[in-house]
C-alpha positions in Angstrom: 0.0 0.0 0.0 1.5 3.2 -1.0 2.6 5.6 2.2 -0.1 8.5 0.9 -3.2 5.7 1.1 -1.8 4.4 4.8 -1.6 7.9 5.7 -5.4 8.1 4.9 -6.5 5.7 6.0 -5.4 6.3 9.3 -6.8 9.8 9.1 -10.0 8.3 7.9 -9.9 5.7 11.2 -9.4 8.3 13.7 -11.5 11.1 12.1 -14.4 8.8 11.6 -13.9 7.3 15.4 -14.1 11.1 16.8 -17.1 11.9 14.6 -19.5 9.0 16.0 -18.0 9.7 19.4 -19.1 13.1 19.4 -22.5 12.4 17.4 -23.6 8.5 18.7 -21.4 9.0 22.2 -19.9 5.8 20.5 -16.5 5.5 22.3 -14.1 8.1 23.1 -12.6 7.9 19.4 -9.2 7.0 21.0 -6.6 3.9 19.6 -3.8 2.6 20.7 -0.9 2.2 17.6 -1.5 -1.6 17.8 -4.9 -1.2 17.6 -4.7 1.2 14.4 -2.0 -0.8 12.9 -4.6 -3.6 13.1 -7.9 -1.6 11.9 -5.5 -0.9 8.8 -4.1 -3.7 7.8 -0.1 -2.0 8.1 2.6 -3.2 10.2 3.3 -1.6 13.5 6.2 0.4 13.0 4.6 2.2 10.1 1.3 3.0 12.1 4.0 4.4 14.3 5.9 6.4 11.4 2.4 7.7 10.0 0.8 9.0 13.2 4.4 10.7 14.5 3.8 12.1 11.0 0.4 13.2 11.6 0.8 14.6 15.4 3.7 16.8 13.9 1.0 18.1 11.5 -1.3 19.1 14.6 -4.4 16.6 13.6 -3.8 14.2 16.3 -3.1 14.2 19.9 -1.9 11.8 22.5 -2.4 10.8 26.1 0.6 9.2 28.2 0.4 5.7 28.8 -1.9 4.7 31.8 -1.2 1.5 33.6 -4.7 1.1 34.7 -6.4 1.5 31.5 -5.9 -1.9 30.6 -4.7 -1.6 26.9 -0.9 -1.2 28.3 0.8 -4.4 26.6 4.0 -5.7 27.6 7.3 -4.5 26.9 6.6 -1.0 25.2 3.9 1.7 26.3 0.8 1.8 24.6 0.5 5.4 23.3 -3.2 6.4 23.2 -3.9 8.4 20.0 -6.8 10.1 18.8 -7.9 13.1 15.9 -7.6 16.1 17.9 -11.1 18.0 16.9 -10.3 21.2 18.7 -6.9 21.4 15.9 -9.1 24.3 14.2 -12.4 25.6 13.6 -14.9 25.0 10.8 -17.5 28.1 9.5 -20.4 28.4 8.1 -22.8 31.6 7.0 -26.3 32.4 5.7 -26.5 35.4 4.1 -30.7 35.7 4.1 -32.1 38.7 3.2 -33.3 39.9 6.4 -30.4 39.0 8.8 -27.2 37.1 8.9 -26.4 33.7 10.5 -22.8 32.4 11.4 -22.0 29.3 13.0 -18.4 27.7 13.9 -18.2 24.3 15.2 -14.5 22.1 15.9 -13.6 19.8 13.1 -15.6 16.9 13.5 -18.9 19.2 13.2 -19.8 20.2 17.0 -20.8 23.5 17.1 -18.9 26.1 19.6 -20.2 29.4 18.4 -23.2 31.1 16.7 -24.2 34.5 16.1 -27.0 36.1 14.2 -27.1 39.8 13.0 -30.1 41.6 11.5 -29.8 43.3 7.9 -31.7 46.4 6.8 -34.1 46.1 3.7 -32.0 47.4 1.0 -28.9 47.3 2.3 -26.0 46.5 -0.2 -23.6 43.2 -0.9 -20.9 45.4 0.6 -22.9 46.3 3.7 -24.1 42.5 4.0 -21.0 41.1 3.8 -19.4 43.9 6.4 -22.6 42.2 9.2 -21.6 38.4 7.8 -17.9 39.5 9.1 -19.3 41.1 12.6 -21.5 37.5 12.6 -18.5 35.2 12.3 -15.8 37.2 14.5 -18.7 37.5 17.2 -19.4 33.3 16.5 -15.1 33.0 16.8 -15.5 34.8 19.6 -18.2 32.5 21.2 -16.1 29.8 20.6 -12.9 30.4 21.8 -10.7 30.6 18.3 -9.4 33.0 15.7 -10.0 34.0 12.3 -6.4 31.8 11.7 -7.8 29.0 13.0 -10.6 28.9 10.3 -9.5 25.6 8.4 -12.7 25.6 6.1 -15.6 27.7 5.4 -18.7 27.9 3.0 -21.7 30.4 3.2 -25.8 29.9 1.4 -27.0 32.7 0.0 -30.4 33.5 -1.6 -30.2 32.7 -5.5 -27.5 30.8 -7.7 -24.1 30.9 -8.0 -21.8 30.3 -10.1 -18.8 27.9 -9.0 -16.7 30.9 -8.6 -19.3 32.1 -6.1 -20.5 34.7 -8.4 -24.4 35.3 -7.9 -26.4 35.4 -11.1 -30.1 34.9 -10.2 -31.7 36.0 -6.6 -34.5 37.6 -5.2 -32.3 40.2 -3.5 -31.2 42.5 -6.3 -28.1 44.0 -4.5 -26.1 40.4 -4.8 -26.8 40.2 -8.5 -23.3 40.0 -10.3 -21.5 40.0 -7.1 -18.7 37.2 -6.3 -19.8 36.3 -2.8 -16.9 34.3 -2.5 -14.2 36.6 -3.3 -15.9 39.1 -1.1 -16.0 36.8 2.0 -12.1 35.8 1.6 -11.2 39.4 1.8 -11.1 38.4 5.8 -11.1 34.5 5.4 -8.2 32.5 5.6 -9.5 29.9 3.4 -11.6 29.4 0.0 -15.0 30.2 0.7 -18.2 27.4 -0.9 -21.1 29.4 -2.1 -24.4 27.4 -2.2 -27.7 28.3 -2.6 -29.6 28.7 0.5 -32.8 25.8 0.1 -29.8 23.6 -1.0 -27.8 23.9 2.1 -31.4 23.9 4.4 -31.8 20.1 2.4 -28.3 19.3 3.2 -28.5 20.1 6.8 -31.9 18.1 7.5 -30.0 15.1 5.3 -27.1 15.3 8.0 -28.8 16.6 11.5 -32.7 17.1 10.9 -35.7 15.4 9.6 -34.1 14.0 6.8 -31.3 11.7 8.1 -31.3 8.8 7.3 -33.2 8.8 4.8 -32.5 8.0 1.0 -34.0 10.7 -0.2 -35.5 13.8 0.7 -37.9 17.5 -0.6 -37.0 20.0 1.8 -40.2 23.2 1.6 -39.2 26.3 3.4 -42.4 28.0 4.6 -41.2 31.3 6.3 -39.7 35.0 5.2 -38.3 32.8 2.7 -40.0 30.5 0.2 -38.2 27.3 -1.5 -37.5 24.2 -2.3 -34.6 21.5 -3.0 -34.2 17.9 -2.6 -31.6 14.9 -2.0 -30.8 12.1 -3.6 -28.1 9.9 -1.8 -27.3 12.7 0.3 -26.5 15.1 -2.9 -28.1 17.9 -4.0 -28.2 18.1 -8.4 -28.0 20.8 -9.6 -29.0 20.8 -13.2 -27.7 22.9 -16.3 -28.0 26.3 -14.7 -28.1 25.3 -11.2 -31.7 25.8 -10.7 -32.8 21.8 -10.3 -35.5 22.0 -7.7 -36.1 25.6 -7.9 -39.9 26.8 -7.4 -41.5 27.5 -11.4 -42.1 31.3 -11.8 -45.8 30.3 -12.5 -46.2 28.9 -9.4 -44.2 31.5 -7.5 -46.9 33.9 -8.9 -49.5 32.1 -7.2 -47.7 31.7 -4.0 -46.9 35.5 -3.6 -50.3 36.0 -3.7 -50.8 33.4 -0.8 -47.9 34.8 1.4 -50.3 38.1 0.7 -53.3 36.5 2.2 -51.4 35.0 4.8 -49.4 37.9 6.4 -52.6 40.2 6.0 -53.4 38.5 9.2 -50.6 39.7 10.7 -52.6 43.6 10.6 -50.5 44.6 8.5 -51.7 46.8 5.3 -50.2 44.6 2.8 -52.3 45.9 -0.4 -50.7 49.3 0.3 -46.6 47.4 0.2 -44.5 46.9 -3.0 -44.0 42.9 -3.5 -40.0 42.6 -2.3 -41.4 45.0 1.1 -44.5 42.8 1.4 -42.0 39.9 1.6 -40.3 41.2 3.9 -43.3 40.6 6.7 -42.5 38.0 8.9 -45.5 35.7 9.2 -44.2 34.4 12.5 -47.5 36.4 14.4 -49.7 34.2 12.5 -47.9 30.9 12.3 -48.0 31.5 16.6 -51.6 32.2 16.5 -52.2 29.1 14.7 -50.2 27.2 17.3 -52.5 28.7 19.7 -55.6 27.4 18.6 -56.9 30.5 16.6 -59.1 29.3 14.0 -58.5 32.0 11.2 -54.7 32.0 11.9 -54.9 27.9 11.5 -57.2 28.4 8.3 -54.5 31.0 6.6 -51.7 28.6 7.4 -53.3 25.6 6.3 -54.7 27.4 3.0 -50.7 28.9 2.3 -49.3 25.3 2.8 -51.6 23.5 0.5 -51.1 26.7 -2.2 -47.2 25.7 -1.8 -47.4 22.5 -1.7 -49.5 22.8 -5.2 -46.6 24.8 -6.3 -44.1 22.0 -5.3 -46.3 18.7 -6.1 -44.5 18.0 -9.6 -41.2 18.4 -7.7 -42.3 15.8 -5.3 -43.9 13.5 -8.3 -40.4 13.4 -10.2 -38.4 12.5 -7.4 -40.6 10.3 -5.6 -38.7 11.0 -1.6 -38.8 8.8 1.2 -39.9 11.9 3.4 -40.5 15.8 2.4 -39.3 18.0 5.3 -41.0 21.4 6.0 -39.0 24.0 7.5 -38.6 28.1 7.9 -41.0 29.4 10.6 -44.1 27.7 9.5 -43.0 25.1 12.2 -43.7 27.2 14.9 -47.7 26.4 13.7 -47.3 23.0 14.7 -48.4 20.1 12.7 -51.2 22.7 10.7 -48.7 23.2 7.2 -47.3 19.6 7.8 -50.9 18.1 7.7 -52.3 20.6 4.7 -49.3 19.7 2.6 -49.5 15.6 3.3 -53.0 16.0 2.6 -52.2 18.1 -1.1 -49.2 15.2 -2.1 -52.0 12.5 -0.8 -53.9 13.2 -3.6 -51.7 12.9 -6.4 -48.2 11.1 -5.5 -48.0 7.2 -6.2 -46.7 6.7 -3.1 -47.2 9.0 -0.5 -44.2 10.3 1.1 -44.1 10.8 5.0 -44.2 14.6 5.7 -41.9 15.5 8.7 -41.1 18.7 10.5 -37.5 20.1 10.9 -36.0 20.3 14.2 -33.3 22.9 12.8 -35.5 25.4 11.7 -34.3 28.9 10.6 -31.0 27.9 11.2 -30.8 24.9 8.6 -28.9 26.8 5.6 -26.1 27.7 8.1 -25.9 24.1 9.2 -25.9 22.9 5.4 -23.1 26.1 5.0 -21.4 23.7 7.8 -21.8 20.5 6.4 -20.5 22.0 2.9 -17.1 23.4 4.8 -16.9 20.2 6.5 -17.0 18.1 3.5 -14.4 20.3 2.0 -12.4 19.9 5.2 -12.8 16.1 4.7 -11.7 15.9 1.6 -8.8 17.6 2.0 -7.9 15.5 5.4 -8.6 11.8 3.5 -6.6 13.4 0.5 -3.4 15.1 1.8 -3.4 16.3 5.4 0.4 17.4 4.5 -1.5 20.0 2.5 -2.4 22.2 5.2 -1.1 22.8 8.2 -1.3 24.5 11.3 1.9 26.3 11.0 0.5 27.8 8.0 -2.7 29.5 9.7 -0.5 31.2 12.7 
């Protein structure tokens, strides 16, 4: 076996091992070098070479030996090794059009730190990108760590990008033509991941929410924000222009003048608003009234979900999920949308998928920002972990 495959798959063994320990409780993630030479299929003395190799890098720690552990063997100490999560920080963003979301979590996905900053209507890329910086350094601040300590990052962001992170289509005008990316590593240590926003949301129920577990999934954002994506395998397609999954324009017609309806209940003069200001109600009033028990509220709520999920149904039809996952605020209504929309797919799905709530809420496009910087992290750890190194961050 070549030295650059041993070397990953050691790093794969010991990142994997600290993942399920800090997700399942499975373990404390830690080996002996017998016990890693063993899960690897090397000899001993080149589990030895390889994880001197990889402590010198900073990705893995040890423990001195302790003669009541157990594992101690005779002759020679057993060193205790294990992926050192807390070697550097992982960030992700969501740049929504009413605030600004930054998380940071180690490197095997636990997050530290979290901050949220408004943004006002109209305000400019410049200006949103100035609060996502006041987000993450508040969120690095939270967390104990640095901007140098940032190993991997990725942000969602309302429209599409290109893979350059430049935006080309969004409902917020003032990122149109922008390069999100570029703008975000003017204080970023690292290559930033642009993704849309509904495809990080999916990705995050596929990894922490409703969703995992499943083989396939239609994540439905009911809130300030309206979309859609879906899974397959635990991947997101994107299609020719990088719109797969998008809401049609027809039908985003039609639901515009639902979200009307619905945040009219909120008192608010809506006839009097331009559309992008009318959008910018927050339903949450209503979707809490519903939760409540008030019977117009519920009846607004349950009327908006089954308009979306009309919108959505062919969406649903072509991929035929295991489970559609509704998220955004509408799940602070309860099981009203959830129930309307399982009712609307009832009638014209095959098979009818099972209809879930997300636990993750507004918050899911930062976690699926995460997950994306994660799975870049990853890749570059099972890859070449000689790539990057502490000492280059300090």
């Amino acid at each position: 076996m070549p030295r650059k495959l041993k070397v990953a798959a050691v790093m794969r063994l010991l990142y994997t091992a600290q993942v399920n320990a800090a997700d399942d409780g499975c373990g404390d993630g830690r080996y002996t070098v017998t016990e890693i030479a063993q899960a690897v299929g090397i000899s001993r003395p080149t589990a030895e070479d390889v994880v001197d190799a990889l402590i010198a890098q900073g990705w893995l720690a040890e423990a001195a030996p302790n003669p009541g552990d157990g594992r101690r063997q005779a002759g020679r100490p057993a060193r205790t090794i294990w992926f050192d999560a807390q070697a550097g920080c992982v960030v992700g963003v969501d740049l929504g059009p009413h605030w600004v979301r930054a998380l940071v979590s180690d490197l095997v996905g636990s997050v530290i730190g979290s901050a949220e900053y408004p943004v006002a209507e109209g305000a400019t890329a410049r200006e949103r990108i100035a609060a996502a910086r006041t987000a993450i350094t508040e969120a690095l601040h939270l967390a104990g760590r640095e901007f140098g300590q940032v190993l991997a990052a990725a942000a969602a962001t309302v429209g599409i990008a290109q893979a350059d992170g430049r935006i080309v289509r969004s409902t917020v005008p003032q990122l149109m033509g922008h390069n999100i990316s570029e703008m975000l590593g003017e204080f970023l240590p690292v290559p930033v991941q642009i993704a849309n926003d509904m495809r990080a949301a999916a990705l995050a129920e596929f990894w922490k929410g409703a969703a995992a577990g499943s083989g396939s999934a239609v994540y439905l954002h009911v809130g300030r924000r309206l979309g859609s994506a879906y899974l397959i395998d635990g991947i997101s397609p994107l299609g020719h222009h990088g719109a797969a999954g998008e809401i049609p324009p027809q039908s985003g017609h039609r639901l515009i003048d639902a979200y009307r309806k619905l945040v009219s209940f909120t008192g608010v003069d809506v006839d009097s608003l331009s559309q992008e200001r009318m959008l910018g109600i927050d339903p949450l009033t209503v979707f809490e009234a519903a939760q409540r028990g008030e019977a117009d509220a519920g009846q607004a709520v349950a009327d908006f979900a089954d308009e979306f999920a009309s919108g959505i149904e062919g969406l649903v039809i072509t991929v035929d999920p295991e489970v559609v996952v509704v998220g955004g605020g509408v799940v602070v209504a309860g099981d009203i949308a959830a129930d309307a929309i399982r009712m609307r797919l009832a009638q014209v799905c095959v098979f009818e998928p099972r209809v879930a709530l997300s636990p993750l809420g507004e918050s899911a496009a930062a976690m699926g920002a995460l997950r994306l910087a994660l799975n870049e992290l990853e890749e570059m750890l099972f890859s070449n972990p000689f790539a990057h190194t502490q000492t280059e961050q300090d």
